[in-house]
N, C-alpha and C positions, 0 to 999 in steps of 0.2 A: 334316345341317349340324353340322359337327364342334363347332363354336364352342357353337354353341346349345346341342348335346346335351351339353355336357360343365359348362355354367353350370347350366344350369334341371334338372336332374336328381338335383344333390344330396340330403341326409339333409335332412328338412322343418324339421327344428327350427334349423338352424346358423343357416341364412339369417336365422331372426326376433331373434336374438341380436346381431344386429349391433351396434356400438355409436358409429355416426356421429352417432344426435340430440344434443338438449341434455339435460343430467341430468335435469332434470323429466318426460321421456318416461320416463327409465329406471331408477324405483325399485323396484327390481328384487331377488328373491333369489338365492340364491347359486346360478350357472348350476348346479352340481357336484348338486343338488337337481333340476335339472329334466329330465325327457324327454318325448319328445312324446307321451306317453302318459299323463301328470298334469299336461301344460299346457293352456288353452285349458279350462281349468274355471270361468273366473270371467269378469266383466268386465274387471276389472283385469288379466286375464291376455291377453284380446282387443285389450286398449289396449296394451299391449307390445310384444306381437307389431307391430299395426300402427304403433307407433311407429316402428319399425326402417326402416319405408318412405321415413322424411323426410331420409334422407343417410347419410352414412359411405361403406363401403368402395365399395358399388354403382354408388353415384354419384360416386362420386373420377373416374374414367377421363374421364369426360365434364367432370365441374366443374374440372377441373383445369387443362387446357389450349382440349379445344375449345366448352366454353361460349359464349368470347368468339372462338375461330376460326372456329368457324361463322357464330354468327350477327353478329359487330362484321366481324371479319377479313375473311371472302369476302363481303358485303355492301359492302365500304368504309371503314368505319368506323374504321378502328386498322389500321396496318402494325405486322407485324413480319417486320423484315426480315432475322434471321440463323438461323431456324428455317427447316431445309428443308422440310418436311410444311407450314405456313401460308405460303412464300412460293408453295408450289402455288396454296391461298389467296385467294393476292392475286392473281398470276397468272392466273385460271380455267386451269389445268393437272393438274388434278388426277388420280391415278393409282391403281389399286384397291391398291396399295403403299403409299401413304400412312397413315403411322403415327396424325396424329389422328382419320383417316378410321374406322381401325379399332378406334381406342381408344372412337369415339363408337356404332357396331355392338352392340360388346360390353357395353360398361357399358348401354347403354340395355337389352339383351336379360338382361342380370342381373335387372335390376329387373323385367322382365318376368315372370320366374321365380319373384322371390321374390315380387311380388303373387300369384303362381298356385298359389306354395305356399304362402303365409296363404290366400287364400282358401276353395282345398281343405283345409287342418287346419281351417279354421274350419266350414268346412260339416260335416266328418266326427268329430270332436271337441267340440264344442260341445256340452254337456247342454241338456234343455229347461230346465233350472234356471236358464240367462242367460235373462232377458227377449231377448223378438223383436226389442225395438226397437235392444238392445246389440250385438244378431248382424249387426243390416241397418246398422246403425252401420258397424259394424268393418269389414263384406265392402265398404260402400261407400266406406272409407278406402280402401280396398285398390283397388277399380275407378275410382276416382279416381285415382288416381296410374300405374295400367296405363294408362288413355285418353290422360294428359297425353304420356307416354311413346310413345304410338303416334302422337299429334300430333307428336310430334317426328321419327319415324323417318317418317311418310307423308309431309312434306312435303319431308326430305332424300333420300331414295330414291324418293318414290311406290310403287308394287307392294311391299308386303313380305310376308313373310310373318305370318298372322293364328295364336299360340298361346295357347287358354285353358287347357287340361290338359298340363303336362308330362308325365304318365303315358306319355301316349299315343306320345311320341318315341323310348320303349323300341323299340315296335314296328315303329315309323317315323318315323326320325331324317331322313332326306331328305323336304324342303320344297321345296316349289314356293313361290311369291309368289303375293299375291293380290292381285284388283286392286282398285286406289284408290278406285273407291266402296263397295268394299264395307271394304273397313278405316274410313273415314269415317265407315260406318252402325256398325260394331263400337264404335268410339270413340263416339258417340252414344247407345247403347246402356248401355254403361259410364256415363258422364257424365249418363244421365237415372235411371239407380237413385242415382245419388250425389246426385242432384238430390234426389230424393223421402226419404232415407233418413238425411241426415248434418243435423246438427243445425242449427238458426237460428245457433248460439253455441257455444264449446267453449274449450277452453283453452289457451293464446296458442299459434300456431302449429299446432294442429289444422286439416284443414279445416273446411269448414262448406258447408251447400244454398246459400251465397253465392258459396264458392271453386268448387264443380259449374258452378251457374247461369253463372258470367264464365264459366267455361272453355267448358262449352257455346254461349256466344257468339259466344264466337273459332273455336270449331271451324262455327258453320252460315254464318259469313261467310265464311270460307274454303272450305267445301266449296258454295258459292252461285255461286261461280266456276269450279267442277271445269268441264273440257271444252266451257265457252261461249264466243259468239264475241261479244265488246266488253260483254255487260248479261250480267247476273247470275241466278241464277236467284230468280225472286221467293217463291218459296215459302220457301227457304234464308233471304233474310236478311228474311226476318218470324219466322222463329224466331229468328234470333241479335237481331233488334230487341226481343222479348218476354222471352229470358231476361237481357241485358244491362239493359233495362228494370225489370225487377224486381230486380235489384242496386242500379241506380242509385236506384227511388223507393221499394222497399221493405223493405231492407238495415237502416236508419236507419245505415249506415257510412260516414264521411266522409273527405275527403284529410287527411294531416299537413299541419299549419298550414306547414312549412318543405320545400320539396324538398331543401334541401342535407342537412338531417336526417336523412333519411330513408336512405341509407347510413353512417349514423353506429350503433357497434351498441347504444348506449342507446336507440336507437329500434328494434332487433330487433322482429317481432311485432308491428308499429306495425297498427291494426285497417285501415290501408290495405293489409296486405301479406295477400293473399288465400290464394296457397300460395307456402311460402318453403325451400327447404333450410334443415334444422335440423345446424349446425356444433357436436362439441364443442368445447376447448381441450384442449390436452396430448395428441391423441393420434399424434400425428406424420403422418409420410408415409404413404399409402395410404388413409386416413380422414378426416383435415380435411378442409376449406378451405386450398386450397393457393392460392388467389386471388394473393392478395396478394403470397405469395414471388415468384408467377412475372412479376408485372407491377409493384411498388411500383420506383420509379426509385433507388430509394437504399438499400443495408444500417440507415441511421440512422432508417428507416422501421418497422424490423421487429425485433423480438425476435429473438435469434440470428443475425444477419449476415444474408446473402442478399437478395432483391431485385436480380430478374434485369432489370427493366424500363427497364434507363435506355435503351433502344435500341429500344424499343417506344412509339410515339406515335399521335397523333389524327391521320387524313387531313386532308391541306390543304382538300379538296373537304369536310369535315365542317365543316372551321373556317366556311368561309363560308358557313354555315347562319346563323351565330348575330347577330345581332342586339346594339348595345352595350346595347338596354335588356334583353335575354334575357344579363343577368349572371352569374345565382343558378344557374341548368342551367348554364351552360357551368362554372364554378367549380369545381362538384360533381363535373362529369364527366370532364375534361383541365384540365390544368396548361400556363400558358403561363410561360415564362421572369418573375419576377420576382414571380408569384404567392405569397401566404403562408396559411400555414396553420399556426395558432396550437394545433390537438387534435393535430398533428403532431409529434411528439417534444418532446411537453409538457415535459415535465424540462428539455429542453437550449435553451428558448429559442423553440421551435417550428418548423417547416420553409418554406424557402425557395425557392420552385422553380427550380433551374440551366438547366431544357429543358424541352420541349412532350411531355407525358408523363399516362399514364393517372391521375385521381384517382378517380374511381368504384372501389369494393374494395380503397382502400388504406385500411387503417381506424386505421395505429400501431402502436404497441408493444403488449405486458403491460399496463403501468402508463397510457400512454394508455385503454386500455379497461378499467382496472381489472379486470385476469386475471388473477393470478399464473402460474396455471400456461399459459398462451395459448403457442406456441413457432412456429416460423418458419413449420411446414407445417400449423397449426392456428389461422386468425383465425376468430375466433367469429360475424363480416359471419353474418345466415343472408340470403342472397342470394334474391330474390324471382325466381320465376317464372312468378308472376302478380299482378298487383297492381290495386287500385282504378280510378288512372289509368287501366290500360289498358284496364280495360271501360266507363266515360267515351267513350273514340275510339270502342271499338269500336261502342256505342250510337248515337254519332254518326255513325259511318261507314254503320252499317243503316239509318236515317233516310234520311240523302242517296241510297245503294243507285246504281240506276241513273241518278238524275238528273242533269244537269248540276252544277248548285250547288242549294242550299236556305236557307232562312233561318227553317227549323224551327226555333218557341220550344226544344223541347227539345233539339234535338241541338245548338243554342247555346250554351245555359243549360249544360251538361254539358265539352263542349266549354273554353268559355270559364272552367271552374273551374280546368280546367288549366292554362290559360294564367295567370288572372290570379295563380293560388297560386304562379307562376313571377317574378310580376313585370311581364308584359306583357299590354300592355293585347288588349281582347276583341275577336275579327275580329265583322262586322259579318253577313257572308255566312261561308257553307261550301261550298267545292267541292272533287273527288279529290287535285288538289294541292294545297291548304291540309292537307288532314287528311295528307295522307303525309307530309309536311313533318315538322307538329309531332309526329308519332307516332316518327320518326328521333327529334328533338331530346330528345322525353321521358323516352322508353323505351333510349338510348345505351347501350351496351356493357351491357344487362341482354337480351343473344343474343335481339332482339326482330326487328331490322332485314331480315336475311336470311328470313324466315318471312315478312315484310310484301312484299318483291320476288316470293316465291314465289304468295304469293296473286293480287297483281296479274299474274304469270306464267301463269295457270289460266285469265284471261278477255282480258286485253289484253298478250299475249305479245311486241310489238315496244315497245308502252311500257315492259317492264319492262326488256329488254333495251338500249333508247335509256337507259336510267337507269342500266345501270354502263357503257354504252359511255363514256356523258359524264361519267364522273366523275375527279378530278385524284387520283389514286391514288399520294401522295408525302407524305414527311412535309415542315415546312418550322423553319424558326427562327421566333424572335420575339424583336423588341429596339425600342425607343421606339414601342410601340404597332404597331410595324408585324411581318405576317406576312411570309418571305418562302420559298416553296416551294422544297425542293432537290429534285435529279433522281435517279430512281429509276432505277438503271442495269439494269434486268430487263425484256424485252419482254412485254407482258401480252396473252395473247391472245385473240383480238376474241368478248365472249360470244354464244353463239346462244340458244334456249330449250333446248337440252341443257343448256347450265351450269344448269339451275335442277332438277336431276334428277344427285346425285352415283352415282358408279360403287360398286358394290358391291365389298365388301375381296376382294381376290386371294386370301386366306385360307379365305374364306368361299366362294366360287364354287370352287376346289381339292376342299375340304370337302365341296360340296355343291352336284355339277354340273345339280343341277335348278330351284337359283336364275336360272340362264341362261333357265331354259327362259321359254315366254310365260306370263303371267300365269294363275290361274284364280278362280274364282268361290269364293266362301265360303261364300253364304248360296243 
């Protein structure tokens, strides 16, 4: 695997030097000092290292473009309609050419790498002089962030390939793929040392056995539906109900009082955001958070001009999700014509919205989020990818499981936090389509949506696919209150459960004619 072998094989130390967190990760001495052979002496040296894991260059490829083309874009969620690679996207036409296809491959398989290579310097490196608990710390920073990363690549490909040792690729660079229950158990594996090992508490934007536990949630409800037919399998989501459970009654961590807040980045770190890419300012293209250039509708939005998004909008099929009293979500998340927003080029008066356009990760200027140095391809948003809210649903969703509906005290009580911290009042009952509903509405263009279709894809495959058959895939105007949808002049073609299972990059199967081949076992 050409791709693979040429990311994850690097000098061990470059990878940990990264320099995408926020400054507080990276008090640092002077690189010119360091080699990997007098690093990974201390604690503080093990916290660096795994600092490097929470963003920058690694994650640029994927945060940049297909975060939200994955999961908003081929979901429904958001057209964009003059990028060729996402009107594939939109389409289900997708081709192992496709540039964010391959952009999303790559950067995820970086990050791969570089967890494998903090983990191995930390294992082979490390004195007994760190305390144990520093070491199982560090390593489970590090396997935490490898699992979330392999949740992401099993649900877009299924079969991939399972690597813990880059070493090993010297000798055998050609991979085969493995199959999906056993990357599932890998990810679990990862996620229950992270579980046992990473602290109650830690320092804003660290994870914690809180960010483990949700993740783990997510990942046994998900894999509860691997290869069943309509019910779940019941052992799966009694784990993801025990460890979502223990977030929700045992955490003492609560929602932000405001959801529109909560992409706002005075609320960065907010103890609702469980694991969040850490953004600096000033480091330009290839490193930021490039969010915002590529989707804020206006130059008068962004530091440095730019702001490519006036032609990027909310599906009409999304619009009518919302509800006039579910105000405060829509507000935060898309801009309708005539919308104002006063944190929005504070200086000049505040912003006005001309069109029906992305407001989730447009966060302003500089001087809106009091940056100086912040610049067009660096907003400081650390954009969550995993959040409180979401293990709430998921808690609820394990509760109901295979039932019809329920009217479990708790997965109400849970439930209905969300709702109500939104503004709208408490459902009464819980069943499949209530929770899918609000879990679109909450979790919008934070690339949750497409992972949600995938799951329901695992156990009830013609629901999932009746769900983008029927969706109104166009953007629309809006003028005196009223929506009115334009036409999408692209023929979209009709998804089967293949769409839910993208095609490997042409680069990579080139690369590495053994990814073709059938799948094999791991464990």
């Amino acid at each position: 695997m050409k791709l693979i072998y040429r990311i994850i094989i690097p000098l061990l130390f470059v990878l940990v030097c990264t320099s995408g967190c926020q400054k507080s990760f990276l008090d640092r001495p002077s690189l010119s000092q360091i080699t990997s052979d007098n690093f990974y002496q201390s604690t503080s040296d093990l916290r660096l290292a795994t600092a490097a894991l929470y963003g920058g260059a690694t994650w640029f490829d994927y945060n940049s473009f297909p975060y939200l083309g994955v999961g908003d874009v081929l979901s429904g969620n958001l057209l964009q309609p003059y990028n060729p690679d996402l009107v594939q996207f939109t389409t289900f036409s997708i081709t192992g050419d496709n540039g964010q296809l391959a952009g999303t491959w790559r950067s995820f398989y970086k990050i791969v790498g570089q967890c494998n290579v903090t983990i191995k310097a930390i294992r082979d490196k490390a004195p007994a002089t760190i305390p144990a608990k520093d070491i199982n710390a560090a390593l489970a920073e590090a396997r935490f962030v490898r699992a979330t990363v392999y949740f992401h690549l099993v649900q877009l490909w299924g079969a991939v390939p399972i690597i813990e040792d880059n070493t090993k690729l010297i000798d055998s660079p050609l991979l085969r793929r493995n199959i999906v229950s056993d990357v599932y158990k890998f990810i679990a594996s990862d996620l229950t040392f992270a579980a046992k090992n990473l602290p109650a508490s830690d320092a804003a934007g660290r994870v914690t056995t809180w960010s483990a536990q949700g993740m783990l949630s997510k990942i046994y409800l998900t894999w509860a539906g691997l290869n069943q037919n309509m019910t779940r399998n019941q052992a799966l989501l009694d784990s993801a109900k025990l460890y979502a459970g223990n977030v929700c009654n045992k955490s003492g961590l609560s929602l932000l009082s405001s959801y529109y807040n909560l992409f706002r980045t005075q609320y960065n770190n907010s103890q609702e955001s469980l694991f969040a890419l850490q953004w600096a300012p000033g480091v330009g293209y290839g490193l930021g958070n490039a969010l915002q250039a590529q989707f804020a509708p206006s130059g008068d939005l962004v530091t440095g001009g730019g702001g490519w998004g006036g032609a990027i909008g909310p599906t009409y099929d999304l619009y009518t999700l919302y509800t006039q009293q579910d105000s405060v979500r829509r507000k935060a998340s898309f801009m309708l014509t005539g919308d104002f927003y006063p944190e929005l080029n504070a200086a000049g008066g505040g912003y006005r919205a001309t069109s029906c356009n992305l407001k989730k990760h447009v966060v302003g200027t500089a001087a809106d989020n009091n940056s100086p140095t912040m610049d067009l391809w660096s907003s400081i948003e650390h954009n969550a990818l995993l959040r409180l809210a979401d293990v709430y649903l998921v808690y609820a969703e394990a509760i109901l499981g295979n039932n019809a509906s329920t009217t479990d005290a708790e997965a109400l009580k849970y439930f209905n936090k969300v709702r109500t911290r939104a503004g709208v009042d408490p459902a009464p009952l819980l069943d499949a389509d209530t929770l899918f509903r609000e879990r679109r509405i909450e979790l919008v263009y934070e690339s949750q949506f497409w992972f949600d279709l995938v799951r329901l894809s695992y156990y009830n495959p013609q629901k999932a696919i009746d769900a983008l058959k029927n969706q109104k895939r166009q953007l629309f105007t809006y003028s005196n209150g009223i929506a009115t949808p334009t036409p999408y002049n692209v023929a979209i073609t009709p998804p089967t459960i293949y769409t839910f299972t993208l095609p490997i990059p042409a680069t990579e199967l080139t690369a590495d004619p053994k990814l073709s081949e059938p799948p094999v076992a791991y464990y």
